[in-house]
C-alpha positions in Angstrom: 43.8 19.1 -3.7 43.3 21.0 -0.2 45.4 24.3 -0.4 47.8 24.6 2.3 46.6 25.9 6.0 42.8 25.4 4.5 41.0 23.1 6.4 39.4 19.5 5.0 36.2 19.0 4.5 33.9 15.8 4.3 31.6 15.5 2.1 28.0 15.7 3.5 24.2 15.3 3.1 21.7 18.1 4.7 18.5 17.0 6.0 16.6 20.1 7.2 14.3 19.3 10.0 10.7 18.9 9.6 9.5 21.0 12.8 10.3 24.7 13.3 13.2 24.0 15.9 13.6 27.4 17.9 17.3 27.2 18.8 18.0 26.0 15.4 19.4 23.1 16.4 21.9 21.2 14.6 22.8 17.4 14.5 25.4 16.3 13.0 26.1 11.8 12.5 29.0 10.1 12.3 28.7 6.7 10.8 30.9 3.1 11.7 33.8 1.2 9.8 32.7 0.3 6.4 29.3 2.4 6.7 28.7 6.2 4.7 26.7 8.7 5.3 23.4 7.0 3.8 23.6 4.4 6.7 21.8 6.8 9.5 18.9 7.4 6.6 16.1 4.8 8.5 16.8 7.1 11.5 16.2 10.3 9.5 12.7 10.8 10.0 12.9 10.6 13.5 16.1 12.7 14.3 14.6 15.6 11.7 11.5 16.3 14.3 15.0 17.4 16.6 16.9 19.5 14.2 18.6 19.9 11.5 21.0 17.0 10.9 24.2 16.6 8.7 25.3 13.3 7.4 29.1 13.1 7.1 31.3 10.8 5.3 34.5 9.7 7.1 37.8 9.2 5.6 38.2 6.4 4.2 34.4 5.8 3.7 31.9 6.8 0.6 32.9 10.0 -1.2 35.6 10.2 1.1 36.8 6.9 0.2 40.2 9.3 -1.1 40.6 10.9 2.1 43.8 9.5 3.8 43.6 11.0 7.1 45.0 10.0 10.6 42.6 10.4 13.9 43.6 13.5 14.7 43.4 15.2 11.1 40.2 13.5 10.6 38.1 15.3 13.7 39.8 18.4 12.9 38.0 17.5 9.3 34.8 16.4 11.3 34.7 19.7 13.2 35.4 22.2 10.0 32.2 20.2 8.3 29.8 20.1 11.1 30.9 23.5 12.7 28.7 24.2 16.2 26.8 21.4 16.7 25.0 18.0 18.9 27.3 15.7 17.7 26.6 11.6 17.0 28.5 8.6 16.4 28.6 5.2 16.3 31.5 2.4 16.9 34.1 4.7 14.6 32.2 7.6 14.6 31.7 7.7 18.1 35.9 7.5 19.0 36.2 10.5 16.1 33.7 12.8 18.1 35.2 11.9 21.1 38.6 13.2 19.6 36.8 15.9 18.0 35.5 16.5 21.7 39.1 17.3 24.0 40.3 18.8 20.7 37.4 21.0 19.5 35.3 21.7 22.5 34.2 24.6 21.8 32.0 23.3 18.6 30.1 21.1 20.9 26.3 21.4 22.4 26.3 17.6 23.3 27.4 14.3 22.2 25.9 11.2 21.9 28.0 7.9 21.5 27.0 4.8 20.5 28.5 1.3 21.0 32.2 3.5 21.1 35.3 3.8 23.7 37.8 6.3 24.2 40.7 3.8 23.2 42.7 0.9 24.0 45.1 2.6 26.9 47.4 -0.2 28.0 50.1 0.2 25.6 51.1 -3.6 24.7 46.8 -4.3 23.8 46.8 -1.3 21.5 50.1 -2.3 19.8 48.4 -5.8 19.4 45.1 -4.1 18.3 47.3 -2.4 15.8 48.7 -5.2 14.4 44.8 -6.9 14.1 44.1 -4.1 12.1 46.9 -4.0 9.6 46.3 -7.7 9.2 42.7 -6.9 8.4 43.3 -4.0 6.1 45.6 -6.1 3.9 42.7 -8.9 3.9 40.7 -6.0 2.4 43.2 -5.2 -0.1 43.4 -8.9 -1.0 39.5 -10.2 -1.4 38.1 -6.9 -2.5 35.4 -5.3 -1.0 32.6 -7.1 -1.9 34.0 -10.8 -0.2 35.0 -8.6 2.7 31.6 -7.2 3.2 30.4 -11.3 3.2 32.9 -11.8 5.9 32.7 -9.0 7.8 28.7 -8.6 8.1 28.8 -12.7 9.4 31.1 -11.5 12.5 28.7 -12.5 16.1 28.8 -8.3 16.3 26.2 -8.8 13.9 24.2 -11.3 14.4 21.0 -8.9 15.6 21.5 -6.7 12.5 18.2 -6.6 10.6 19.4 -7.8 7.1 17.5 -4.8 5.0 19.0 -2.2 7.6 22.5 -3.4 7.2 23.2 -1.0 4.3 25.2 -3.9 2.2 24.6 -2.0 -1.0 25.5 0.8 0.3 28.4 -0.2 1.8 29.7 -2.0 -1.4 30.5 1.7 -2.5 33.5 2.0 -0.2 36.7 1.0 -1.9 39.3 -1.5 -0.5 42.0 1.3 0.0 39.8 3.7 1.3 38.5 1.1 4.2 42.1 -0.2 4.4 43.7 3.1 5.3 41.1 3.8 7.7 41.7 1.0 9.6 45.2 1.8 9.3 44.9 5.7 10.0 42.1 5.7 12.6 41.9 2.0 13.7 41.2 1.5 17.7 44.8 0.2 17.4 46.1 3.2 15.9 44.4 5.8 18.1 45.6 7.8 20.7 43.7 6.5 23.8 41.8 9.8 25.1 40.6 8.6 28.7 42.8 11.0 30.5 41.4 13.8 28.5 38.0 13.5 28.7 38.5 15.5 32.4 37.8 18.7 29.6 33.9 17.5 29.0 33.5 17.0 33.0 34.7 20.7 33.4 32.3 21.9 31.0 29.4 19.7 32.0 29.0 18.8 28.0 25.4 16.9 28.4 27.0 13.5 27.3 24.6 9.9 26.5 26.1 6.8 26.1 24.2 4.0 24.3 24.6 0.5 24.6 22.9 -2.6 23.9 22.2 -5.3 26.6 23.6 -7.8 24.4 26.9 -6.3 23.8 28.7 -6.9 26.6 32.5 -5.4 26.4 30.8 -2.6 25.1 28.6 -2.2 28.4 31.0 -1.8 30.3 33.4 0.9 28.2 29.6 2.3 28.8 29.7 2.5 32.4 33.3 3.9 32.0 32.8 6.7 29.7 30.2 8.1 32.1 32.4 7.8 35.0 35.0 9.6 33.8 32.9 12.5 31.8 31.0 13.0 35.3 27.8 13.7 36.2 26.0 15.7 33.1 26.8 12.2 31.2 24.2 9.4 31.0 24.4 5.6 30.1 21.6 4.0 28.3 20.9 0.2 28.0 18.7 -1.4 25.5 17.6 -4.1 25.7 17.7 -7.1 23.3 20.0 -5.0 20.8 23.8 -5.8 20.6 26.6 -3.1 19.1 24.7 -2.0 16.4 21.9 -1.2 19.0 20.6 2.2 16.6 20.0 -0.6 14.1 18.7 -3.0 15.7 16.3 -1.5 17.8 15.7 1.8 15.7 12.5 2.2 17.1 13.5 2.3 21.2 17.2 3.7 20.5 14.9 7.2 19.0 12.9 7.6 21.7 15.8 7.4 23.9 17.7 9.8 21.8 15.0 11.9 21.3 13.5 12.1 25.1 17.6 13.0 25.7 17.4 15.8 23.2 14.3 17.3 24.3 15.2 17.9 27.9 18.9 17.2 27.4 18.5 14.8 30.9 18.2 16.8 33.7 18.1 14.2 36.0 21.0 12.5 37.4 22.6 10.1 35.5 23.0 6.2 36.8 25.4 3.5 35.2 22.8 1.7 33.0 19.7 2.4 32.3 17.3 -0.5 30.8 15.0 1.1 27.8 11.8 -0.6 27.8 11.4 -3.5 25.6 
């Protein structure tokens, strides 16, 4: 049990990087909705030659499957594990470093979201949303993971997902009430939309890259949003032939993107989408 005014922590892997990094730099991964920690592993050996990095479970999700937090309580969580850090995440992981990011700025040397969005802003979509995601909860609670996982993994979102890197084993670990309250607690529909306060990462100039796939469409264009409202130290990559679960998908091109990004932290100005060579 967490003792009172003692901060939560999520359980984590460390990976120590494999070249001398001489600002000890420190990555820290934020998986997506019914994913753990293990799922950034095929994108280990290239994210180590950057840094150290720390794999984090969310609430809800792997050894945190117990952890019955709300958005806000889970990137305070997020930021008492990870501490000072380049911060990634992916679909769900991306919306809790953005939160972590106007609540926490101070922990942050840069961010990198993937397939993610700052939240559903017009009030009546977000109640709607919410309502999607209570309905889908209690179809977790009803079927059990396992059938869920069979439903879920057949969506369109995931038709471009390689088969052996879609984690399935893995992500039969998670439990039906853990992934049921974190819809409920940190769903899109449940989150407090954050657009208006991501004016805090343009008045620091947090170095910011957004990552899309060509293929995924809505998620494009939240792409091009993002940047435009983080400003210019921000950039919004494209890959192409990759949909939302472009890190995946494209492992390969989405590193080299990531890692060019890392290494000289984009100097150059940013532009709305940027095609990565096929």
């Amino acid at each position: 049990m967490t003792q009172p005014g003692r901060p939560i922590v999520l359980p984590s892997r460390i990976h120590p990087a494999t070249v001398p990094a001489s600002d000890g730099r420190r990555l820290v991964a934020v998986h997506g909705f019914t994913q753990t920690a293990r799922s950034w592993d095929p994108l280990l050996p290239a994210l180590r030659r950057h840094g150290t990095v720390v794999t984090v479970d969310a609430p809800g999700h792997g050894d945190a499957a117990g952890l019955d937090l709300d958005h806000r309580a889970a990137a305070d969580a997020l930021a008492a594990t990870g501490g000072r850090a380049i911060y990634l995440g992916y679909s769900m992981g991306g919306r809790l470093c953005l939160r972590l990011a106007v609540d926490h700025a101070d922990v942050l040397d840069g961010l990198v979201l993937i397939s993610t969005t700052a939240g559903i802003d017009d009030e009546a979509a977000r109640a709607e949303r919410r309502d999607d995601d209570d309905r889908l909860a209690a179809r977790i609670e009803a079927i059990g993971v396992d059938a869920f996982l069979d439903e879920w993994l057949a969506k369109p979102l995931f038709a471009r997902l390689p088969r052996e890197l879609a984690g399935t084993d893995d992500r039969r670990r998670n439990t039906a009430a853990g992934l049921a309250s974190s819809l409920r607690q940190c769903g899109t529909g449940a989150q407090e939309p954050l657009w208006d306060r991501l004016a805090v990462l343009r008045e620091r100039a947090l170095p910011v890259l957004v990552v899309t796939g060509s293929a995924d469409g809505r998620f494009v264009e939240i792409g091009d949003r993002l940047v435009d409202a983080i400003g210019p130290s921000a950039r919004h990559v494209t890959v192409a032939n990759a949909g939302h679960v472009v890190h995946l998908e494209r492992p390969d091109v989405w590193s080299e993107v990531v890692g060019s990004w890392l290494e000289g932290l984009d100097p150059q100005p940013p532009s709305a989408a940027i095609s990565a060579a096929e």
